[in-house]
DOLUM-733988 format. One record per residue (C-alpha): x, y negated, z negated. Coordinates in pm, whole numbers, plus 50000, padded with zeros to 5 digits. Each point is the difference from the previous one (the first is absolute). Layout:
N
XYZ/...
This chain:
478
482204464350280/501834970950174/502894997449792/501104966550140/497794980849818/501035011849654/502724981349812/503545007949950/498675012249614/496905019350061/502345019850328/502575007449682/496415015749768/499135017850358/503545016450049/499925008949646/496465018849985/501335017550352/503665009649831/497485014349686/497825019150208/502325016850175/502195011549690/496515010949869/499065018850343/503475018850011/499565011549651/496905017850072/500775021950279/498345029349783/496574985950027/500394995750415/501325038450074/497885025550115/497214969349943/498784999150335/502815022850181/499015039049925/498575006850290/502075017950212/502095008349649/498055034649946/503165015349854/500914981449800/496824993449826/499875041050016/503114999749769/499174972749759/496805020649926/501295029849982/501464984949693/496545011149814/500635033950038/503565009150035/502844996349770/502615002350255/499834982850342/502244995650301/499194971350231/502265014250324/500594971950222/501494987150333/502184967049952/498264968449978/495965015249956/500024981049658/501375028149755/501994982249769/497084969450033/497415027849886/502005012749680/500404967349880/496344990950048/499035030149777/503004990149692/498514959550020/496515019549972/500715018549687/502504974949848/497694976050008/496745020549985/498264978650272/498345026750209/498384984150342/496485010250072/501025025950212/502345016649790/499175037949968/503095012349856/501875007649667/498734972649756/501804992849676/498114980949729/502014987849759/503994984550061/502205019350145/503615011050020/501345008950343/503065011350199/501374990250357/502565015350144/502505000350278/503255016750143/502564974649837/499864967849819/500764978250287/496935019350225/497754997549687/500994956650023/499775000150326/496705016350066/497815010449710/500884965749813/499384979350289/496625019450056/498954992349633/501254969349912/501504982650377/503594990650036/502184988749778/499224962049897/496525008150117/498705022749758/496094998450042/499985006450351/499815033450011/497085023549875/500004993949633/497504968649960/502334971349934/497434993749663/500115028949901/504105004449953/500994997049640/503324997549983/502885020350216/503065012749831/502825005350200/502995015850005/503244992650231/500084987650355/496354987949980/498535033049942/496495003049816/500145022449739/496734997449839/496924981350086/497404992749729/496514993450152/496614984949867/497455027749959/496504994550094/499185020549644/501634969749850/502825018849926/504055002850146/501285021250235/503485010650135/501475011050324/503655013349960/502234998150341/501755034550013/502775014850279/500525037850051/503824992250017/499844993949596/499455040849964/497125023449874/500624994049638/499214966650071/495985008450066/499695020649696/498264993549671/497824966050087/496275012150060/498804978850293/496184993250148/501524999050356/503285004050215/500594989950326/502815011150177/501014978950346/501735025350239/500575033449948/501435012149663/501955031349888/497925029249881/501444997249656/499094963149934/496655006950156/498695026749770/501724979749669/497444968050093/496955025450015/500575010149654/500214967149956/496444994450081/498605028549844/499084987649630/498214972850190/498055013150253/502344976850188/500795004350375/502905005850246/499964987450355/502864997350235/500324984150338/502635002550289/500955007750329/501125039150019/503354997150180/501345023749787/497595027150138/498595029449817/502184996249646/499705017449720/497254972849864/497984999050300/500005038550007/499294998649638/496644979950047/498485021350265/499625038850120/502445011150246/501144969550136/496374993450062/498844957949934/496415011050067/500225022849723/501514987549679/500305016749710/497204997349710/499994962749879/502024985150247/498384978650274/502714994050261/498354971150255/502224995350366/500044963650127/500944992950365/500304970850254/496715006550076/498594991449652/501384966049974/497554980050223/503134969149950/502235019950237/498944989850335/500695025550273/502724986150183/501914997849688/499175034449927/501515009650311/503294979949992/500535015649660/499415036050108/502404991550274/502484989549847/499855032949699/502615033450054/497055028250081/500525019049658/499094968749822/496914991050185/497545021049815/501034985349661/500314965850100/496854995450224/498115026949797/501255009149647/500135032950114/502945016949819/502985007950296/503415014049937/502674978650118/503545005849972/499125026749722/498145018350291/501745031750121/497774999950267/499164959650065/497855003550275/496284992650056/497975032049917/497234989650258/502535001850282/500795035849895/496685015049923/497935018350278/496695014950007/500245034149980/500275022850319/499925034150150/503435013250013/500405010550359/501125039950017/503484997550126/501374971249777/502695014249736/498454999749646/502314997649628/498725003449689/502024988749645/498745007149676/501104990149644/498955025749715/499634990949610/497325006049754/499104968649930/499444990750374/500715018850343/499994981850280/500395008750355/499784980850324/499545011350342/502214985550373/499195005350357/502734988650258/498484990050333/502525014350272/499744979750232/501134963449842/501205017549679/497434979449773/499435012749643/496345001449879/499435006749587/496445014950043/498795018049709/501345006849651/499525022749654/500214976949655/498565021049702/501195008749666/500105027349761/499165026350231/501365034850039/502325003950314/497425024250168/497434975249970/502434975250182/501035022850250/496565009750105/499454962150041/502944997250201/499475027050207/496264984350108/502204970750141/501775022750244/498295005450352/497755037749929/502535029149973/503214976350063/502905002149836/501394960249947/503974998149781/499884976749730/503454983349828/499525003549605/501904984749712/502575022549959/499554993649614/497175025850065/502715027349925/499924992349695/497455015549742/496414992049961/498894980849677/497105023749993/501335039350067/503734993350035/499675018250350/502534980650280/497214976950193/502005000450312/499705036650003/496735000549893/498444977250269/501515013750256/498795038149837/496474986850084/501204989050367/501244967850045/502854997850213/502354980049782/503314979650071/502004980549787/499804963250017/502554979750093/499544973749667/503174976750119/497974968349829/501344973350180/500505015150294/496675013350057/498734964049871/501934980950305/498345029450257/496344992149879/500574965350049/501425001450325/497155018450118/497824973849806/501404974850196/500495008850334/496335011349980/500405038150066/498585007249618/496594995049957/497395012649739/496485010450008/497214981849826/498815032749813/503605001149789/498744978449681/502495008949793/503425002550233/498444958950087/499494996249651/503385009449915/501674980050298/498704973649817/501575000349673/503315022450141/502984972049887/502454992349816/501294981749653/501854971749943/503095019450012/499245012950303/498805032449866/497325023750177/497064997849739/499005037349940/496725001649945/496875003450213/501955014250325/499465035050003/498884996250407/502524974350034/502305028349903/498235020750257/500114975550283/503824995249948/500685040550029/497765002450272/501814973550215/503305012549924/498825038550099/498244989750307/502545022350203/497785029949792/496914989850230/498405020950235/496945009250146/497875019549812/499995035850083/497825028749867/501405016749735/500515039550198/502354980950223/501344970449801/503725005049989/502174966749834/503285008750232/498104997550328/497034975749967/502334971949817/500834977650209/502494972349937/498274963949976/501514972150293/499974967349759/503074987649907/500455005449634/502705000249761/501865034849921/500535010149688/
């Protein structure tokens, strides 16, 4: 249209209908995402569906892929009850009453209200349908509170702005038809909205970027540290650079650039990492080895870790010529009687060799099962046994220093000494978390008794005093 032949009155009418249509456009970003834009977006179309079948759901995702984006879409989709066309998820049918959640207040303002409703002074712009918004009650420092929504049904609902920084009790007693919970929650909270869901056949999902690592809620939603294997209805969906088609490549690889390496798996990824919880903050991939024949003159170490519940063992060979420390086999079995562990123990040693192995010297203590002293017992059925050196922190800092300078490395076939690297950390008060580290236990005694290893002798002429012989890496004495 040449504008230059309207008058000064009809340009006025023009600018108005322009000003109009785009206040109407930028209240409807709903309708335009995911429109024409999901190829490319598998995973995240994956966790929206797995709505339909899964109460709880955990969208783990690398910065900028679109999490926070996708959690909203699904609260404006049940708020409202407008469903797209190719909407296979959880479907409500009548109003509904809804949760979103953050760390604090200010994080829930500053990113889950801005995702619903846009910024401050432009509420409407986010993914709530500007029509649709009711009314917004809010409480101090221009904080939503609650949002009341039109209903496709015809009916009301509500979406209640909640912070994890208000306390457990503050989740309890409202029964809720969804939750959604922006970055990782604690535990606690976590479980407290899933009974909030359960009078209503309601749903749980979560979405964030796992720079926390393995925690006690991400361990808590799958099986041994495992995201390909959650527990029974849980869906747990990882999101990475490469699933967000709007991340070109070259940005992509400035931002990987410019990441510390024990963050890049979470943030390019969403695959849970330890950072400065990490004992051991190191890439496991750089560490792990396909496993190997052990040549016949390298020294070999074994440590083992006895209890009912779980006895765990892991297995060392020291290459003598540049001192390097290969982890290549290792015993993880519970309840099992100590013969049956020593037989399987035995089986790891070269035919008819005798190879010394540092135990827990807790093992002098009695059995749960007989009462019989375990050190004495194992070493009755002819293990040649040692007492650990347990100094924690000590034997800690030598791991890692091997870990780092690249002398430590483990073979592929260990699944559960990996497993446990994962997970091995510590609390927020700086506290080793004891559980699931049974090999880490044994990795730790086995570094700090590596002057024990020698190379394996048959047992008619294996004699400790002569075929020990004293290991040449520096290590700390104590």
């Amino acid at each position: 249209m040449d504008v230059s032949i309207l008058s000064y009155e009809d340009k006025l009418e023009l600018l108005k209908i322009l000003e109009d249509k785009i206040y109407y456009d930028s209240g409807r970003k709903f309708f335009g995402w995911f429109k024409d834009n999901r190829d490319g977006y598998d995973r995240h179309m994956l966790f929206l569906k797995d709505g339909a079948n899964y109460r709880q759901r955990a969208f783990l995702a690398g910065n900028r892929v679109g999490k926070s984006e996708t959690g909203a879409f699904e609260v404006a989709c049940h708020a409202t009850g407008i469903y797209p066309d190719w909407w296979e998820g959880k479907r409500f049918y009548e109003p509904t009453h809804g949760w979103v959640c953050g760390k604090t207040s200010e994080v829930v303002r500053d990113t889950i209200q801005v995702a619903l409703l846009g910024p401050a002074g432009e509420w409407g712009t986010g993914m709530l349908p500007r029509l649709e918004i009711l009314h917004v009650n809010k409480s101090a420092g221009q904080r939503a509170d609650v949002v009341t929504v039109k209903h496709a049904s015809g009916g009301i609902s509500t979406i209640g702005f909640k912070s994890n920084d208000a306390g457990r009790q503050s989740f309890e007693g409202t029964a809720r038809h969804y939750i959604w919970l922006d970055e990782e929650t604690d535990r606690e909270i976590y479980f407290e909205c899933v009974a909030r869901t359960m009078t209503t056949d309601g749903v749980v999902f979560t979405t964030f970027t796992p720079l926390k690592g393995l925690t006690d809620l991400v361990l808590s939603l799958v099986q041994d540290g495992n995201l390909d294997t959650p527990v029974d209805g849980v869906s747990v969906t990882t999101c990475g650079w490469e699933h967000a088609p709007h991340l070109s490549l070259k940005v992509r690889e400035e931002m990987l650039a410019l990441l510390p390496p024990h963050q890049r798996l979470a943030r390019s990824q969403g695959i849970p990492q330890l950072g400065s919880g990490a004992i051991y903050p190191i890439d496991i991939d750089s560490i792990t080895m396909q496993s190997f024949e052990i040549p016949k003159h390298w020294k070999r170490l074994s440590a083992l870790d006895v209890g009912w519940k779980r006895t765990a063992a892991c297995w060392l060979a020291v290459n003598p010529d540049d001192d390097n420390v290969y982890v290549y086999s290792e015993h993880y079995v519970g309840e099992a009687l100590p013969v049956s562990h020593t037989e399987s123990i035995k089986a790891r040693n070269p035919k008819g060799a005798i190879i010394p192995t540092v135990i827990d010297s807790a093992a002098h203590g009695r059995s749960q099962i007989d009462g019989q002293n375990l050190f004495d017992l194992y070493k009755n059925l002819g293990l040649d046994l040692h007492n650990a050196n347990k100094a924690v922190e000590s034997g800690i800092y030598e791991v890692w220093s091997l870990f780092n300078s690249g002398k430590l490395k483990i073979t592929s076939n260990c699944t559960h000494l990996l497993s446990e690297l994962k997970t091995y950390r510590r609390d927020d008060k700086g506290k080793i978390v004891k559980s699931n580290d049974h090999l880490m236990d044994c990795l730790r005694y086995a570094v700090m008794g590596l002057d024990r290893a020698v190379v394996p002798a048959p047992a008619s002429i294996y004699d400790p005093s002569k075929f020990y012989a004293v290991n040449t890496m520096s290590r700390t004495t104590m």
